[in-house]
C-alpha positions in Angstrom: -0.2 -20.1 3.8 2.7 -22.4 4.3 3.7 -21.8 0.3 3.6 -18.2 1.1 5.8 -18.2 3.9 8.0 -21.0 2.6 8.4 -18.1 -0.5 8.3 -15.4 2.0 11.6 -17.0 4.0 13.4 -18.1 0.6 13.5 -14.4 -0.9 14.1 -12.5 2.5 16.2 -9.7 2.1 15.4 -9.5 -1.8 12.9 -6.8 -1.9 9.0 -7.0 -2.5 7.6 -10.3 -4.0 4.7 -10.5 -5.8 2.5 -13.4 -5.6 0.2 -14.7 -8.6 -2.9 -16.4 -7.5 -6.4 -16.7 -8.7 -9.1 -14.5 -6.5 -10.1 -17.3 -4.3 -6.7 -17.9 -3.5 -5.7 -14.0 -2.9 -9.1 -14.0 -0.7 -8.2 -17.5 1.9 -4.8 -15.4 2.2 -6.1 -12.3 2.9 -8.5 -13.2 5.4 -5.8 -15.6 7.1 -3.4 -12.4 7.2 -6.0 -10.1 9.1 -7.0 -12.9 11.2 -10.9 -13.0 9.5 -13.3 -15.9 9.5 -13.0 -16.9 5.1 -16.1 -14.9 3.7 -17.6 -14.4 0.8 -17.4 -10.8 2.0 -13.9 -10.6 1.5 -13.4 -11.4 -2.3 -12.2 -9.3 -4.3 -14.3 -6.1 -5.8 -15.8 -7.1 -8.9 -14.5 -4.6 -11.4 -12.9 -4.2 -14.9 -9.9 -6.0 -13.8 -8.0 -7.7 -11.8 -7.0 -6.5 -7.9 -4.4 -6.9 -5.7 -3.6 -6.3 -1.9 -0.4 -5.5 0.1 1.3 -7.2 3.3 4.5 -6.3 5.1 6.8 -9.5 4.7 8.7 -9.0 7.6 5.5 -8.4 10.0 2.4 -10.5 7.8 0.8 -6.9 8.7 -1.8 -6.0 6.0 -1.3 -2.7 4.2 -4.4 -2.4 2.0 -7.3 -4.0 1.0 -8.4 -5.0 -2.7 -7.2 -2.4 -4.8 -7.7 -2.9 -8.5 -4.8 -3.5 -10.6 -5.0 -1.2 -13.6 -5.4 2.2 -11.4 
């Protein structure tokens, strides 16, 4: 999380960011954005691709869930 933010306060005002991380990695965020115990429960969907999820910068709201990539 503190890589994320420290990204997250060096680009603000630049418009959306993506971040690149293995699933693991996407998950640990994820659950520490929504405020989850880390699970297992919370990877990401196993599906033909890769997935993603969305956050507001400004508010570290969660927009969506896993959502796969190539939809």
């Amino acid at each position: 999380m503190d890589a994320v933010e420290e990204v997250l306060t060096a680009s603000a005002g630049c418009g959306d960011i993506a971040v690149i991380a293995h699933g693991g990695v996407g998950t640990l965020l994820l659950c520490r954005l929504r405020g989850d115990p880390i699970g297992r429960q919370h990877d990401q969907p196993l599906n033909n691709g890769s997935n993603y999820f969305a956050f507001d910068a400004a508010t570290r709201r969660v927009l969506h869930g896993w959502k796969a990539i190539d939809v």
